[in-house]
Structures are given as structure tokens and as C-alpha cells.
N, C-alpha and C positions, 0 to 999 in steps of 0.2 A: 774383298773390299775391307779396308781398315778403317776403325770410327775412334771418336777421342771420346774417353769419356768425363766426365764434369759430376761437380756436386751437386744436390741436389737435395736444399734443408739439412738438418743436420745429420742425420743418420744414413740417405740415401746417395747413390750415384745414380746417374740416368747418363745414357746414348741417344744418339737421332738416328730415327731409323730411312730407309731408302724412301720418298717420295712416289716410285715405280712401284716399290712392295707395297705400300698403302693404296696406292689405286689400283692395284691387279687385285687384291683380296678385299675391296668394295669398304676401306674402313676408315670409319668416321671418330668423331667427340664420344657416342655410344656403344663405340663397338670393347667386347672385353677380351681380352691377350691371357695369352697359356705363356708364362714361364717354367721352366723343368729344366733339370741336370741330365744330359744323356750319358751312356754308358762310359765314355771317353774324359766326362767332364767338363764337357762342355755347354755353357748358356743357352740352349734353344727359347726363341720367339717363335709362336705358332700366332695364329688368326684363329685358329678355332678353338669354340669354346668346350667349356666340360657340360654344357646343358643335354639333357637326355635326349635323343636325336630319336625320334617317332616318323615314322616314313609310311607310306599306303602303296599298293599294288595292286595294280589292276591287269586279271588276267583275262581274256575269254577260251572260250571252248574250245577252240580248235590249237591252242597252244600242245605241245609236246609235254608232258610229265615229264621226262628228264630238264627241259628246258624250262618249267618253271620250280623246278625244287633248284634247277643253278640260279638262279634269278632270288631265293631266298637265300640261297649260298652268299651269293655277292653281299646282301646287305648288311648279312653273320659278319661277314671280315671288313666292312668298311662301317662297323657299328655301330647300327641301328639298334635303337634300346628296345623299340616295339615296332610292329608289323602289324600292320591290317591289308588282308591280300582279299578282293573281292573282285565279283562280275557285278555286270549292269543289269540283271535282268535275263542270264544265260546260265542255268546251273553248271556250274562245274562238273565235271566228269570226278567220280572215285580213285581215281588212276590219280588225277592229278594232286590230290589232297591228299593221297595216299604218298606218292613219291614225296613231296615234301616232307610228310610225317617221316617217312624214313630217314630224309636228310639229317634233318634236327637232331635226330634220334642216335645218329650214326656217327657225324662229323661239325654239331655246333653243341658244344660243352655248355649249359645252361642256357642258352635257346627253350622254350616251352610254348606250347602251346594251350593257350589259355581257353579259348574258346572256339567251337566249329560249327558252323551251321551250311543250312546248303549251298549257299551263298555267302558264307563269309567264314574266314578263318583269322583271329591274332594270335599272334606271335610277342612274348618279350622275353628279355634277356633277365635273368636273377645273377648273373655271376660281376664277383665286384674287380672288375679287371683291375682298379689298383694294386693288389695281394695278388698280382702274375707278374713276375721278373721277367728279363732275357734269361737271367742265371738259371731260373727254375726250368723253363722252359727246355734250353739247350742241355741240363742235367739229364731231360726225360727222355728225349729226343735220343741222347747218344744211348741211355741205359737200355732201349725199348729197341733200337738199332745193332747194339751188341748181341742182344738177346737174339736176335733173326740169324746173325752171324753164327751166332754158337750152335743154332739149331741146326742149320745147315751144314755147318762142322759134323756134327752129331747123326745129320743124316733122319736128324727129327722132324718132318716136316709140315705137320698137320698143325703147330703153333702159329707157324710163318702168319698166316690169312688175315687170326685174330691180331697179331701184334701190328700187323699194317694198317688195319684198324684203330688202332690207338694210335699210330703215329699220322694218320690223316686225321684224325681228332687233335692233337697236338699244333697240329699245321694249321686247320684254321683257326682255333685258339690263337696261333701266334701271331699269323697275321689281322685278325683282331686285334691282339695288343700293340701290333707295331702302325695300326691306324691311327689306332685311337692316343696313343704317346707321340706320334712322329707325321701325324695327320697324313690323312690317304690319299689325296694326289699324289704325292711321292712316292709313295709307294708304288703306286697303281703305276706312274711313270715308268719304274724300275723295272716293273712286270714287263711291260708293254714293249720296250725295247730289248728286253731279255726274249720274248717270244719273236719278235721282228728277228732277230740273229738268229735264233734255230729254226725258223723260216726259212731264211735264208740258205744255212747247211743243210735243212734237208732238201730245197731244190738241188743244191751243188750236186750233193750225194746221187739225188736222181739222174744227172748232168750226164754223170760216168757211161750209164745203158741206152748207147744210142736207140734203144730197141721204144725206148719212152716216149718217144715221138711221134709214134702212131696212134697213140693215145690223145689228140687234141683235144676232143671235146670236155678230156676228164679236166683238162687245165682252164676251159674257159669256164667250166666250171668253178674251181678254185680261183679265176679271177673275180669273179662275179661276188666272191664270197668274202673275199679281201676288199675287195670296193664296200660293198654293202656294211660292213662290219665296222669302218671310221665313220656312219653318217649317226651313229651313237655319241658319240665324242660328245658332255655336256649335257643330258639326259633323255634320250629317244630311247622310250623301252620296245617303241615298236621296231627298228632296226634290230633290235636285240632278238627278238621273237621272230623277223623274218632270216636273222642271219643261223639259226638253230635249223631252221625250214631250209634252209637251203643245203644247211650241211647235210641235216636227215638226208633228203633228195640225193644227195652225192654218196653219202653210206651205199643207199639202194644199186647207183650204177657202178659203184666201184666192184660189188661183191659180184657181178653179172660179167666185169671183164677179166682178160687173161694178161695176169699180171705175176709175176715173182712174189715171190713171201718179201723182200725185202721189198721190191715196189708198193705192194698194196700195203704193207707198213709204214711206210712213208708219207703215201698222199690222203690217207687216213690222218697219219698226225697232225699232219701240215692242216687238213680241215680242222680239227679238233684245238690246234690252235690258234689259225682266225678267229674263231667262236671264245677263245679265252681274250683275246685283243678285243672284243668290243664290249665282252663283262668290264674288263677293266678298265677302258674306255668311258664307261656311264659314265662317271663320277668323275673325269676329267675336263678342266676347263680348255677350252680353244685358247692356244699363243704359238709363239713362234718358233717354239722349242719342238713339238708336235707335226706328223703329216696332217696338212689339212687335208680335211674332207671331201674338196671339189679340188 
């Protein structure tokens, strides 16, 4: 789409923006606009603002520890400045307070936890993601990637562990920075169709062993899991929570059937990435662009 642009007083030029764009991101007389140079150079217009983004979470007790330190995960990369995760009236299990501490700990770069109680825990973020490039970033990235390379040249391989470590540290750093600069819909879109296609190839891949067909249950499984996991789209954290329960549930039958290393490697992933399609999913708005939900 091409716009003319015009003067506007004496020092300024101003464009019209799309009337579609203003009503899909709900924006009025009060609303206030992100301008930024992106790496290319070019003018971005965002809708979202720089205000500190404070979000609450509500878990109860029968959620999974791994399933709710991802759920603190998600909000690390779509940047939440502060977190308050609480029950209604069900103490949290140590498991689960526990697994998130590790998260934070492990793979969100100034994430802290402020305060913990038995019933309530905050989270906020101290890191001033302005002072994070792409440059710096992608500098660490390659130099911390090299480094695993040479080790493995070298036949040294007790570094490997730690440096993957740092480079999953990195990662959701980055994508933190590329929410919060390039706002997270987009992103999250990028995600979402990126896991839809290796979806896709790992069914093909399964395709090959006619022997996989005796396996139905495990796929209606996997269907159920795929359904469940778009009824998040827009923010259902309890889709999210059921769709964790359901993958768990299928971990359990898969490890029980007789399958090839390279089968049970597969319809493992394939669940493992449902369960990333409807993280990324929350914070997506419903249009036309998207599978609906029904």
C-alpha cells in the first residue's frame, strides 16, 4: 500500500494511515503510537505503547510445574514488566513455585522475583531492553554457537550443556526484544505458522511407515490436542492449561507403545508443538489471517 505524504506545520510531514488498521487495533483521539527506525531503515508505526505492561496469573493446583513456569515463560517474551501469579484460596504446591524459580533463573535475563508467599508470588523485570540491539544479540548468539562447534571439534564435551544454556538465555531475551520493538502479534504469528509447517513435515515424515497406522488412538489423540489448543487464540489461559494435560496424558501412552526411535520422536514433537501453538496463540487477536477456532 502506497500513501502520499503532506506537510504538516512547519517542520513536520504527516501520512493517513489505513482506516482497517485503526479499527483492528481499537484506536481512537487517546490512543498513543510507537514510531522507530527498524534495522533496514525503515519507518515502523506500532499501536502499542511503551507503558509498563503488568499482567496477573492465576494458577491452581492441579496445574503441571512445567506447565506453569511455560506460562511465566510466555509473558518473559511478550513483555510483561511485572507478574503477580496467585491461587484463589488453594495453596500452590512447592513443585510449582519451585519450577518457575528455575525458569527465571535459567532462561529470563532480569526477570526476579520479588516476593513469595504461599499463595502468591511477583515477578518484575529490571532489564532495560532499550540498551539490547539485534546486533548485540546476534554477536552472542553466533560467538556462544561457535564456541559449541569448536568444542565438539575438540572432542570437549562437558562445555556443550552450559553454553546451550546461555544460548536459551539469549533466545528469550531476544524474543523479548523483538516484542517489545516489533510488538508481539507478529511475532507470535511468525511462530505459529512456523510450528503449523513443521507439523505438517513431521506428519509427512510419519506418512512413509505404513506401520503408523496401527497406531490410531495415538493420533486422535494428537487431534484432540490440536483442536484444544486454537480455543486460546485471544486469552483462554484455561485452554492453555488443559492443552499441557492433555499432552502430559499422551507423553504417558506414547512411552507404553511400540514404536521406532524415529516414530516415538516425532509424535512427541508434534505434541510438544501443539502446546507451543496455543502459548503463542494467547496473545493473538482473532481475523482472517488465522485458523479459527470453531
Amino acid at each position: 500500500m502506497e500513501k502520499h505524504i503532506f506537510k504538516f506545520g512547519e517542520k513536520s510531514w504527516a501520512i493517513v494511515v489505513p482506516k482497517i488498521w485503526v479499527e483492528r487495533n481499537r484506536i481512537d483521539e487517546k490512543s498513543i503510537m510507537r514510531l522507530y527506525e527498524d534495522a533496514n531503515g525503515n519507518l515502523v508505526v506500532s499501536a502499542r505503547s511503551e507503558n509498563p505492561k503488568e499482567a496477573e496469573l492465576f494458577l491452581d493446583s492441579k496445574i503441571a510445574s512445567d506447565a506453569a513456569a511455560r506460562l511465566v515463560g510466555m509473558h518473559y517474551r511478550l513483555g510483561t514488566s511485572k507478574l503477580r501469579i496467585y491461587t484463589d484460596g488453594t495453596e500452590l504446591g512447592n513443585s510449582q513455585f519451585n519450577a518457575i524459580t528455575k525458569l527465571v533463573g535459567a532462561s529470563c535475563p532480569g526477570f526476579e522475583v520479588i516476593s513469595r508467599s504461599q499463595k502468591e508470588m511477583v515477578l518484575e523485570d529490571f532489564t532495560d531492553v532499550k540498551q539490547v540491539t539485534f546486533e548485540t544479540l546476534m554477536s552472542r548468539f553466533k560467538s556462544l554457537i561457535a564456541e559449541e562447534f569448536a568444542d565438539m571439534q575438540s572432542g570437549n564435551l562437558k562445555p556443550i550443556a552450559d553454553l546451550e544454556d546461555l544460548v536459551n538465555r539469549f533466545f528469550m531475551l531476544g524474543i523479548r526484544y523483538l516484542s517489545l520493538t516489533h510488538g508481539a502479534e507478529e511475532l507470535n504469528r511468525f511462530k505459529i505458522f512456523q510450528l503449523l509447517e513443521t507439523i505438517s513435515d513431521q506428519i509427512n515424515v510419519l506418512s512413509k511407515d505404513p506401520s503408523i497406522s496401527k497406531n490410531k488412538a495415538l493420533f486422535d489423540q494428537l487431534s484432540n490436542e490440536f483442536k484444544i489448543c486454537f480455543e486460546g487464540f485471544g486469552g483462554s489461559y484455561d485452554s492453555i492449561k488443559r492443552t499441557f494435560e492433555v499432552k502430559d496424558s499422551f507423553m504417558k501412552s506414547v512411552a507404553k507403545l511400540k514404536l521406532s526411535d524415529l516414530q516415538r520422536y516425532l509424535v512427541v514433537e508434534i505434541s510438544k508443538n501443539i502446546s507451543k501453538i496455543a502459548e503463542f496463540g494467547l496473545e493473538v487477536k482473532h481475523d482472517d489471517v488465522l485458523i479459527p477456532t470453531k
